[in-house]
C-alpha positions as CSV (number, residue, x, y, z in Angstrom):
1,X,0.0,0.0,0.0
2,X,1.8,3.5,-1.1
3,X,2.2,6.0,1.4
4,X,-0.4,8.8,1.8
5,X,0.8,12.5,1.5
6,X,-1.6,15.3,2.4
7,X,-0.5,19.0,0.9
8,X,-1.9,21.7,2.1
9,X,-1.6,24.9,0.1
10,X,-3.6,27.4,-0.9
11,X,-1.8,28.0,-4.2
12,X,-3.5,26.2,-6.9
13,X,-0.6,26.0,-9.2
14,X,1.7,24.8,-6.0
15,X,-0.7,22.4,-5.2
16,X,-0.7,20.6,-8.6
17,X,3.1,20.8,-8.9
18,X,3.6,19.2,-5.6
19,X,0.5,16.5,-6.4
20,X,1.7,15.6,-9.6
21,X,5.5,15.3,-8.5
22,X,4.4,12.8,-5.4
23,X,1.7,11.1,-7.3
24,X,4.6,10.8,-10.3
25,X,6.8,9.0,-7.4
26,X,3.5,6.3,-6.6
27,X,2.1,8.6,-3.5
28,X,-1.2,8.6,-2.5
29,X,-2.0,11.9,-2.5
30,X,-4.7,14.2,-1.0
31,X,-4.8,17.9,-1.2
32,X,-6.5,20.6,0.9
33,X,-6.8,24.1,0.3
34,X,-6.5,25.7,3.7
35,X,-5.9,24.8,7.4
36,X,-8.9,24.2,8.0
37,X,-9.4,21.6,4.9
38,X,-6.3,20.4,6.4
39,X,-7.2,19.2,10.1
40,X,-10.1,18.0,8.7
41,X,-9.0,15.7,5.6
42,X,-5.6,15.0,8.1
43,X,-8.4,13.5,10.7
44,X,-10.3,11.3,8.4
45,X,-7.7,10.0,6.1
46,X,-4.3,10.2,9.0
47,X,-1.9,10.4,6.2
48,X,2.1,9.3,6.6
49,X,3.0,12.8,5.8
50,X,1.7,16.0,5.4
51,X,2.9,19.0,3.7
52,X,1.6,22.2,5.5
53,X,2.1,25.7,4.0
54,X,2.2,28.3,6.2
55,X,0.5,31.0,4.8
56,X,-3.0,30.7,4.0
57,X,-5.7,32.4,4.5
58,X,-8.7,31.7,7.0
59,X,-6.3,29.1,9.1
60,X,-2.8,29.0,8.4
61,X,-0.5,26.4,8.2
62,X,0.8,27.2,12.1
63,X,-2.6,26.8,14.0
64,X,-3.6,24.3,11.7
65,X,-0.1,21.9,12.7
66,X,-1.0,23.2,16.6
67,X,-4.0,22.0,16.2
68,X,-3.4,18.5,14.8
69,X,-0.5,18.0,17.2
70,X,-2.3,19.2,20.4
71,X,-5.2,15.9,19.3
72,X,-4.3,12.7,20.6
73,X,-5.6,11.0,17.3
74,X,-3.1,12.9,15.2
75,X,-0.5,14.2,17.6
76,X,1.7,11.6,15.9
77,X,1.5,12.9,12.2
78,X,4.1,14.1,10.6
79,X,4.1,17.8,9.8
80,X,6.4,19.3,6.8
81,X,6.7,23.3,7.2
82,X,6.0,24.9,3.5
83,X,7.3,28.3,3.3
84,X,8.5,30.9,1.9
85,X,10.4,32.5,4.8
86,X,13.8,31.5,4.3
87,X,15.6,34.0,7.2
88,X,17.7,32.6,9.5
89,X,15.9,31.3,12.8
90,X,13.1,30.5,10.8
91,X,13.5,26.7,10.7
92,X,14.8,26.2,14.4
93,X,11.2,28.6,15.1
94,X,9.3,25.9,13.1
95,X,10.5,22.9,14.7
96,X,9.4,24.8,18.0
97,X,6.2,24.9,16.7
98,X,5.9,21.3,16.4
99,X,6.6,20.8,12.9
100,X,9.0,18.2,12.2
101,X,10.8,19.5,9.4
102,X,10.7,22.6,7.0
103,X,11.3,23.3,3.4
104,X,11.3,26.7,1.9
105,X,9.9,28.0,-1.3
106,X,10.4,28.0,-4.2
107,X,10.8,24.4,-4.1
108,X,13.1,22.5,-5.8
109,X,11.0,19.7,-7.6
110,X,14.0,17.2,-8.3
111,X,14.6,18.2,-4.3
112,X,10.8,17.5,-3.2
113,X,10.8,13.6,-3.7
114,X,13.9,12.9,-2.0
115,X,13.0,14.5,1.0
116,X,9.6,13.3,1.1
117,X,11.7,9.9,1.2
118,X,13.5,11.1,3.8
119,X,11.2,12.3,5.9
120,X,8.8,8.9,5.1
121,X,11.9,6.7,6.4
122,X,12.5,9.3,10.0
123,X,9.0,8.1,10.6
124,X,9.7,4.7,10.0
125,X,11.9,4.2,12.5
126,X,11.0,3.2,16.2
């Protein structure tokens, strides 16, 4: 059974990049549109990974990964960090945040699937 990938961006031309890329690597992949889409597909589906972006409107990408890591049902999903901050803090303030990892935009597509595989194989292990 493929791993399942949740993105959620708000950035329609994003989204499909980063759906097409995953799906293109044999990904399961569901897309949401906001944070609140988000916490709600990540609670019905749990997905193995999901790809948050941090600025959205309505709920973004921080309250929506505060949210699904404060619930005991999906405290243990792993939350990606999209964004396009790239100062210098700004990854070590994510992490705080609960995330457990970050990647900045623009994003490199022949980057994207290797560190999906990465991050896949971290949650892997015990």
């Amino acid at each position: 059974m493929p791993y399942k990938i949740l993105i959620v961006e708000d950035n329609d031309n994003n989204r499909t990049l980063f759906r097409d890329i995953l799906m293109f690597q044999g990904y399961e992949v569901l897309v949401a549109s906001d944070g609140q889409e988000g916490v709600t597909v990540a609670s019905q589906h749990m997905p193995d990974l999901i790809l948050m972006d941090i600025q959205m409107p309505g709920m973004d990408g921080m309250t929506a990964a505060r949210y699904l890591k404060a619930a005991p049902e999906t405290s243990e999903l792993k939350i990606i960090a999209l964004t396009s901050f790239a100062m210098q803090g700004d990854r070590e303030k994510f992490i705080a945040a609960g995330f457990d990892g970050y990647i900045s935009k623009p994003v490199n597509t022949r980057e994207l699937p290797l560190l999906v595989k990465q991050w896949l194989a971290e949650k892997a292990q015990p």
